[in-house]
N, C-alpha and C positions, 0 to 999 in steps of 0.2 A: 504494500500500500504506500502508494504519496502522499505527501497528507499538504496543504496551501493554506494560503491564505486571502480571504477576496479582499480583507484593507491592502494586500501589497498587488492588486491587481490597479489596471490604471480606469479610472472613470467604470469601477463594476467590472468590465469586460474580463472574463476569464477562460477564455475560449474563439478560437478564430488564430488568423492568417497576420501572426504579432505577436511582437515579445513588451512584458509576461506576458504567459497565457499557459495553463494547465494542458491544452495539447492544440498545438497548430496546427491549421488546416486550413485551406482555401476555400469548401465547401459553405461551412456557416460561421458566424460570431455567436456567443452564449455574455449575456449579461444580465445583471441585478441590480438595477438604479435607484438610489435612494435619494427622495427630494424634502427638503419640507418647504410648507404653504406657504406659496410666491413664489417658490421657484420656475423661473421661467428658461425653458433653451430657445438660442438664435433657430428663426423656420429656417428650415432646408428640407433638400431632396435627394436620391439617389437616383443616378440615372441607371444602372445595371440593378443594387441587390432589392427586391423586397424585406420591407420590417414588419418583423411581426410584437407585437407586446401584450402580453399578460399583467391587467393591473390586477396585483395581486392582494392589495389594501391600500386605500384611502380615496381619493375623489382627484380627478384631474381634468384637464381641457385637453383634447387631441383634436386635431386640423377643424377647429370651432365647435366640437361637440363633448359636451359632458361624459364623461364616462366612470366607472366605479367598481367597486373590488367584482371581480369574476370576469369583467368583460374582457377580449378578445379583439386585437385592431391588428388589419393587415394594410398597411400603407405598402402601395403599388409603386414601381418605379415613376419617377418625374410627380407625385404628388411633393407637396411640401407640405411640411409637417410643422406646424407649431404649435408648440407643449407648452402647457401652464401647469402647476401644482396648485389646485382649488386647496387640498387639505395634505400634512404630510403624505406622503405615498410612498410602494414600493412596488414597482414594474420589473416583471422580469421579460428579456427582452431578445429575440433570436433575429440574423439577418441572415439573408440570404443571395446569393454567395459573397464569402470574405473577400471585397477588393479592397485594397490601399486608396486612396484618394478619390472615394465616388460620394463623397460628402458636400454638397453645393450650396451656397448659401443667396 
């Protein structure tokens, strides 16, 4: 067994095509974002991978829409996405495929 740690991973991300990362792969990213309320990320798009995000507790805004613990959001390549934290939250968060530099603002 390895055993890690996700504070020494960067921005959550502990999985995908980058270092740290518990096992690298081109395929997908694995992360667990932790916000608290008001946190907001710059919109951006990906023009290759789709994101998928699991909010897994608390209340947040995705691309203008409310969402809450259980729901399920697949942003599609070329949407933009911007995140607000209505209330602390924690998203866990899968992309699809690991490129380097397809983050657009």
């Amino acid at each position: 067994m390895k055993r890690a740690r996700l504070a020494d991973m960067v921005g959550g991300w502990f999985i995908g095509n980058f270092e740290p990362s518990v096992l690298r792969t081109g395929d997908f990213e694995v992360g667990i974002k932790r916000y608290k309320a008001g946190d907001v990320d710059v919109a951006h798009y990906h023009r290759i991978a789709t994101e998928i995000t699991v909010v897994v507790s608390g209340e947040v805004e995705m691309l203008g829409e409310p969402c809450s613990a259980g729901d399920i959001l697949t942003v599609e390549p070329g949407e933009v996405n911007q995140f607000r934290a209505i209330t602390d939250a924690v998203l866990a968060v899968v992309k699809t495929p690991s490129v380097a530099d397809d983050k657009f603002q």
